[in-house]
MMTF fields as JSON, N, C-alpha, C and O atoms, coordinates in Angstrom:
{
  "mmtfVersion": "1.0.0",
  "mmtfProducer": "UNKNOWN",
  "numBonds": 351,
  "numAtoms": 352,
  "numGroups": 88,
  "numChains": 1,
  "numModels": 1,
  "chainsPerModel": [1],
  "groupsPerChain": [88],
  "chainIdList": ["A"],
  "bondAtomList": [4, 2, 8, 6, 12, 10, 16, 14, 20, 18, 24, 22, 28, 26, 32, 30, 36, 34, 40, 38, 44, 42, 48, 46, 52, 50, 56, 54, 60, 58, 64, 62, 68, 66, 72, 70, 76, 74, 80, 78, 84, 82, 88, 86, 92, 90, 96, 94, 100, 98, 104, 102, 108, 106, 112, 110, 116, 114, 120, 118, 124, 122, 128, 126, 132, 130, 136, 134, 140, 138, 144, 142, 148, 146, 152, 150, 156, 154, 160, 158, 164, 162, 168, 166, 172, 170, 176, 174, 180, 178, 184, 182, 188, 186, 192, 190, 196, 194, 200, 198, 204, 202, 208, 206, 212, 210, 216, 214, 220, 218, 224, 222, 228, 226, 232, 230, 236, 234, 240, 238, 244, 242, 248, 246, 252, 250, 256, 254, 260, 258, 264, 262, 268, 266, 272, 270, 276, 274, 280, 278, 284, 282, 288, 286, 292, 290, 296, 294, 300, 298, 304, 302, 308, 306, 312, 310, 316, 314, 320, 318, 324, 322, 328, 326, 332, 330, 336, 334, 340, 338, 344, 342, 348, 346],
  "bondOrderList": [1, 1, 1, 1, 1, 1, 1, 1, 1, 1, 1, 1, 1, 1, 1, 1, 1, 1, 1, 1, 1, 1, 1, 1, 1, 1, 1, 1, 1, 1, 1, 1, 1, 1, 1, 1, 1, 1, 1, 1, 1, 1, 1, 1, 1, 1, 1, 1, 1, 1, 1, 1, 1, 1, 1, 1, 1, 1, 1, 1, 1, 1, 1, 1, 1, 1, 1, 1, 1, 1, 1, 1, 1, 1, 1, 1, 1, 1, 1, 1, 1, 1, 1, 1, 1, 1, 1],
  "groupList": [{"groupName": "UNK", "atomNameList": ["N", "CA", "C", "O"], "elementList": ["N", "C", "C", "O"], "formalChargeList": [0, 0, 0, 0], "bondAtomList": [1, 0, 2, 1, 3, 2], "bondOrderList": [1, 1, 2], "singleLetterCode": "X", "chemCompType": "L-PEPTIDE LINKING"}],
  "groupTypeList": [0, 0, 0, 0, 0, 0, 0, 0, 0, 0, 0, 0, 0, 0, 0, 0, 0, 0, 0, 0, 0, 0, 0, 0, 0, 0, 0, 0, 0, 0, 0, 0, 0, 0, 0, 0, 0, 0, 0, 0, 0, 0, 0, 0, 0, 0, 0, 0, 0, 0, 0, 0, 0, 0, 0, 0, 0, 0, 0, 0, 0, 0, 0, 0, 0, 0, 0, 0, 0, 0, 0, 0, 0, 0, 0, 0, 0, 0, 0, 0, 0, 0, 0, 0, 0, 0, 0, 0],
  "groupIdList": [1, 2, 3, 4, 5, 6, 7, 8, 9, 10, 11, 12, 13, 14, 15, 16, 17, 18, 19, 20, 21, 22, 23, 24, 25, 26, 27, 28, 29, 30, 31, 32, 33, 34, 35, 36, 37, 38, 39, 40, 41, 42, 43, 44, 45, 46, 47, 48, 49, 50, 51, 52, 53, 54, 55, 56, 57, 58, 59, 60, 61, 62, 63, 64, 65, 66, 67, 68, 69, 70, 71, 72, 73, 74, 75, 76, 77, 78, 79, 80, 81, 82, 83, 84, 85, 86, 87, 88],
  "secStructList": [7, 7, 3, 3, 3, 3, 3, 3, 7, 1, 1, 5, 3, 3, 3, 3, 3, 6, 6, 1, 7, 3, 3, 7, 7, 5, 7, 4, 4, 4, 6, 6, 7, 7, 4, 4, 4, 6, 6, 1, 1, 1, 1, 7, 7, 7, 7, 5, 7, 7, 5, 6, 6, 3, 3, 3, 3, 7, 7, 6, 6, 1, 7, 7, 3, 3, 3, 3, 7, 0, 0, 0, 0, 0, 7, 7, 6, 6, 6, 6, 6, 6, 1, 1, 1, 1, 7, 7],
  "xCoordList": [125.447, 126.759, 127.057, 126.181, 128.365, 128.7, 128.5, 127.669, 129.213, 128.966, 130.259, 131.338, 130.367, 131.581, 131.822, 132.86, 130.873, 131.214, 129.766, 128.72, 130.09, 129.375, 129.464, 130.606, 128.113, 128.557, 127.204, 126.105, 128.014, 126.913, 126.922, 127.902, 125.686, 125.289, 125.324, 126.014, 124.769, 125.09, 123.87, 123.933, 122.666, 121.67, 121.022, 119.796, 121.953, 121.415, 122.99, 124.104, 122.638, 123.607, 123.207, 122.018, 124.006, 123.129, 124.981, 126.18, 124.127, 125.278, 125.327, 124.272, 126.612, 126.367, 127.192, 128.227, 126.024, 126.346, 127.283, 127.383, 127.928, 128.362, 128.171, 129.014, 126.912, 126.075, 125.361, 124.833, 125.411, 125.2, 123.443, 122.559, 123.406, 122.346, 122.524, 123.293, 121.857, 122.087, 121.312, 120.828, 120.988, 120.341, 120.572, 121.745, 119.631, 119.502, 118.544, 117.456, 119.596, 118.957, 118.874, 119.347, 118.521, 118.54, 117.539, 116.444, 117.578, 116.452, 116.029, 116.746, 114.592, 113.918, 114.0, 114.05, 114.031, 113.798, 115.647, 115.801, 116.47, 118.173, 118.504, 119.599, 117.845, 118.497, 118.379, 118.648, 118.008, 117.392, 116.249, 116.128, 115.619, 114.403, 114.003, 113.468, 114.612, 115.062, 113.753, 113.436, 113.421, 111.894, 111.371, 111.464, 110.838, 110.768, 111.552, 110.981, 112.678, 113.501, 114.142, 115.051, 113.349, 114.088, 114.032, 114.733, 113.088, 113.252, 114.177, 114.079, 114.953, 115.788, 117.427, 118.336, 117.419, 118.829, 118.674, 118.945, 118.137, 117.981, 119.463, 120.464, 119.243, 120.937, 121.529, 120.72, 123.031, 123.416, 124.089, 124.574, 124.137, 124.907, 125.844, 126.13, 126.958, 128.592, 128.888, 129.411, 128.368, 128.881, 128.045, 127.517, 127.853, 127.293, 128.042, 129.182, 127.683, 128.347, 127.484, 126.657, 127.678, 126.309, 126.879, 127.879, 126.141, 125.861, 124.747, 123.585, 125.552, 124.888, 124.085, 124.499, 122.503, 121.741, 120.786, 119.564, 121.767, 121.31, 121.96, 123.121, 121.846, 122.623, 122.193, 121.194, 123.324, 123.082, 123.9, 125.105, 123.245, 123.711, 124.353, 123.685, 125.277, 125.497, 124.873, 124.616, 124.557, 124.29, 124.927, 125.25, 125.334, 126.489, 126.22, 127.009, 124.92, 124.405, 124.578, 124.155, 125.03, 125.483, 123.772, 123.877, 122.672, 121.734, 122.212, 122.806, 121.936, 121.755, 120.559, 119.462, 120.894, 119.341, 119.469, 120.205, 118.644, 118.957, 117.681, 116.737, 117.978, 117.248, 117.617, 118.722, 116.624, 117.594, 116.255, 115.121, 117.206, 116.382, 116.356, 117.328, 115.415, 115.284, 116.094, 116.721, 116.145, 117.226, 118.646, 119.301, 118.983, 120.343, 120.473, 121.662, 119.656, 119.864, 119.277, 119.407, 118.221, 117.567, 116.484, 115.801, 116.304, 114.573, 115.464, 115.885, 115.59, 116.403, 114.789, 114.797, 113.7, 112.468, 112.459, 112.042, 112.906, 113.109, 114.061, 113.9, 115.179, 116.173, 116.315, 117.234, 115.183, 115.148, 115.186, 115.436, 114.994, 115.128, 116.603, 117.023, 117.469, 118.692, 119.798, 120.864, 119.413, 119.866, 119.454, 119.337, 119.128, 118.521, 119.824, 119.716, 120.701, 121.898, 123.083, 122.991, 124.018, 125.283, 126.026, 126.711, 125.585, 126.856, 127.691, 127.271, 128.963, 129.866, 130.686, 131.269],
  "yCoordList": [55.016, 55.141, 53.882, 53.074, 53.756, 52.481, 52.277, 52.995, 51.437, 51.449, 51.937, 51.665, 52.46, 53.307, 52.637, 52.816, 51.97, 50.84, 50.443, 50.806, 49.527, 48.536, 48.675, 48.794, 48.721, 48.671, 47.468, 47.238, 46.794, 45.429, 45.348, 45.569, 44.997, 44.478, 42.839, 42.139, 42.341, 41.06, 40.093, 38.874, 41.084, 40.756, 41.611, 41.617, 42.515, 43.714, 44.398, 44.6, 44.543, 45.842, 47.238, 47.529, 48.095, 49.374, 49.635, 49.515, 50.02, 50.405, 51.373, 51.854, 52.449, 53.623, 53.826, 53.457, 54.53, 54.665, 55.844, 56.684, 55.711, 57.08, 58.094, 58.966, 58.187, 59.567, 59.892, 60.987, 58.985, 59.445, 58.69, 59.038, 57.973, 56.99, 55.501, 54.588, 55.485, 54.348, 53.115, 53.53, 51.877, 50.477, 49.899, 49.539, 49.455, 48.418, 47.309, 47.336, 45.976, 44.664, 43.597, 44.089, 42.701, 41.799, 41.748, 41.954, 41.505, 41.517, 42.633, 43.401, 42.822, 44.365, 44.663, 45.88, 43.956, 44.082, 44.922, 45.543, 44.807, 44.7, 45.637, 45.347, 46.756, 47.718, 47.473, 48.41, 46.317, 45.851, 46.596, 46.69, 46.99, 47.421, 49.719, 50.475, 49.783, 51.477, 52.415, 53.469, 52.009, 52.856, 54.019, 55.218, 53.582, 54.357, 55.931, 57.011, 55.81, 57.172, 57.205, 57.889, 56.278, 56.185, 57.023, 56.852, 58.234, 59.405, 60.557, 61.759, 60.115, 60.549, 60.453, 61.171, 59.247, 58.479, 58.033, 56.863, 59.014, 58.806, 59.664, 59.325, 60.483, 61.268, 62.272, 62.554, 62.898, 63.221, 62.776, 63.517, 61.596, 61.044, 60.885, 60.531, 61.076, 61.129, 59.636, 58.741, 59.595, 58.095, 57.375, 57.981, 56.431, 55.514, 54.723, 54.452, 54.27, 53.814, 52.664, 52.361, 52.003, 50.696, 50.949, 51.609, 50.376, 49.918, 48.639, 48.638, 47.4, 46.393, 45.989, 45.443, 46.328, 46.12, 47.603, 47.729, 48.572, 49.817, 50.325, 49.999, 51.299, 52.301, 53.508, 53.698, 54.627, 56.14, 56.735, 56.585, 57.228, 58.124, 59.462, 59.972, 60.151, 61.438, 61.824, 60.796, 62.78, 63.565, 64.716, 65.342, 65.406, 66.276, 67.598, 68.533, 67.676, 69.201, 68.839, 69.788, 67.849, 67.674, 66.892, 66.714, 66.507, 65.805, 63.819, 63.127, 63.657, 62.365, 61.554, 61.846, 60.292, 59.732, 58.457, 57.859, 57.775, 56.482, 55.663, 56.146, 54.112, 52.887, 52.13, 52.166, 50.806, 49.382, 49.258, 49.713, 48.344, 48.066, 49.369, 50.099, 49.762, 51.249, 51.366, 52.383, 50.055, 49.564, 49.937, 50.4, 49.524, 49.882, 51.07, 51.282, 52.284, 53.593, 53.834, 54.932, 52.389, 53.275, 53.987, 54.16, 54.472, 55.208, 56.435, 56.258, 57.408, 59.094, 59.882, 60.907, 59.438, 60.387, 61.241, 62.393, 60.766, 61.942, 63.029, 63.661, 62.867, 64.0, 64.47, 65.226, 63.928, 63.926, 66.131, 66.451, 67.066, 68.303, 68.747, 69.724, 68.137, 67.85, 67.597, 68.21, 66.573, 66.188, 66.35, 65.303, 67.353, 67.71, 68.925, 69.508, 68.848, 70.097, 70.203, 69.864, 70.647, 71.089, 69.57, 69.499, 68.757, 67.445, 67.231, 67.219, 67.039, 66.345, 65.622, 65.337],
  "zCoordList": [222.416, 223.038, 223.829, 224.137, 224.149, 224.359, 226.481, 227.036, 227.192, 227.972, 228.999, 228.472, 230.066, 230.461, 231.994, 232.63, 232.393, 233.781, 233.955, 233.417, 234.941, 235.593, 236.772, 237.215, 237.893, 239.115, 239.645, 239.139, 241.078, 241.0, 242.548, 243.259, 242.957, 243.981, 244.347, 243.607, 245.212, 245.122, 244.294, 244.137, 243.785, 243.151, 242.272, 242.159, 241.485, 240.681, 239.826, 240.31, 238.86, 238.39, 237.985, 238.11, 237.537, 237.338, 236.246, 236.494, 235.073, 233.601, 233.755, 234.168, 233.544, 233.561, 231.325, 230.77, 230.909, 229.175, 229.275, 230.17, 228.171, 227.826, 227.541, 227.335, 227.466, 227.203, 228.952, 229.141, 229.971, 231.198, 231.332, 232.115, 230.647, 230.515, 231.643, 231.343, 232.659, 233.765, 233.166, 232.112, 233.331, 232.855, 233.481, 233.583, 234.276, 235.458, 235.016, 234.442, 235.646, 235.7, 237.077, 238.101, 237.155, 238.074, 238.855, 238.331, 240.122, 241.117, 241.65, 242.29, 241.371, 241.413, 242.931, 243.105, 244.094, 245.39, 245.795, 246.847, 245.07, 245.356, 244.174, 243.693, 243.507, 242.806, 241.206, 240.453, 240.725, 239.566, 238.67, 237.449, 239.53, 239.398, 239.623, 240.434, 238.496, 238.339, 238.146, 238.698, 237.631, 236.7, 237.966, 237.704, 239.302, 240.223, 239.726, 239.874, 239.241, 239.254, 237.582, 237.112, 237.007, 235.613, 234.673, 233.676, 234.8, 233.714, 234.679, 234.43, 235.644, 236.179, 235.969, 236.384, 235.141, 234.833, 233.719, 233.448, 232.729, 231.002, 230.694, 230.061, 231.178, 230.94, 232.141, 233.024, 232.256, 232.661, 233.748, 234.602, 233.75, 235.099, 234.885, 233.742, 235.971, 236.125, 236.582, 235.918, 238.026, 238.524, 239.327, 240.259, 239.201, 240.322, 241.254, 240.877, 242.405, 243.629, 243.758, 242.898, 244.86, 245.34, 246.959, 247.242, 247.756, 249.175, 249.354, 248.947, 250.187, 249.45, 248.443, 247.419, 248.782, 247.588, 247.243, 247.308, 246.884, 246.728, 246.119, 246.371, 245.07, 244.083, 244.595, 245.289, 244.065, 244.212, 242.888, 242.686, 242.295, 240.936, 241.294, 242.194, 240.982, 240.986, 239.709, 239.083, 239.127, 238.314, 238.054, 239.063, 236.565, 236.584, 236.981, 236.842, 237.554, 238.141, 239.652, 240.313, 240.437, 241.56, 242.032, 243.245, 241.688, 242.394, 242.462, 241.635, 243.094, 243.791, 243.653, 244.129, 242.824, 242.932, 242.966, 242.181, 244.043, 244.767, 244.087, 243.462, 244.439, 244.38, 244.844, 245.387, 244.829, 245.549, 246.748, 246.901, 247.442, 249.214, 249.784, 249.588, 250.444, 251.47, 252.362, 252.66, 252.98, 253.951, 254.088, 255.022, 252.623, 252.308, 252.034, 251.795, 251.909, 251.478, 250.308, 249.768, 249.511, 248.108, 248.001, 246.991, 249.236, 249.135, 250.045, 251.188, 249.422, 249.944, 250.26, 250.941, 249.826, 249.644, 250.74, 250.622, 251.875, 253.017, 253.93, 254.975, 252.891, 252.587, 251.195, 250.883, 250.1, 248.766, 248.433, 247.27, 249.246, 248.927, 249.29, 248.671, 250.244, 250.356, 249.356, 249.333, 248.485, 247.125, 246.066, 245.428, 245.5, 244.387, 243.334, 242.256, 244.149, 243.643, 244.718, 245.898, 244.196, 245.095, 246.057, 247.077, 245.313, 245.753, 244.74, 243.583, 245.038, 244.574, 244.583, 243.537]
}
């Protein structure tokens, strides 16, 4: 499937496919670097956002799943039972 946007940091992007498939490149320290959560964003994702050098996925069951700098918001691991359902 083809590709449905692009969203970019100032050192990373993150693809969102049309089948809800995310692909991230660039600098692994700035959101580049996905794998951490990547059998997480093989499918079902609606939209992605950024905050400087950080991404956050929605997913179409309402979970949330972040990467990037910690700094910027890509490490959720400690509200991670918070976001697992019911955002939208």
């Amino acid at each position: 499937a083809g590709v449905s946007s692009i969203v970019g940091t100032a050192w990373a992007f993150a693809a969102l496919k049309e089948a809800g498939e995310v692909v991230t490149w660039g600098d692994a320290d700035y959101g580049g670097d996905s794998s951490a959560v990547a059998d997480r964003l093989v499918a079902g994702v609606s939209s992605i956002v950024r905050k400087s050098d950080a991404f956050a996925a929605l997913k179409e069951a309402g979970e949330v799943v972040t990467w990037g700098d910690a700094r910027c918001g890509g490490d959720s691991f400690a509200i991670a039972d918070r976001l697992t359902a019911g955002v939208s």
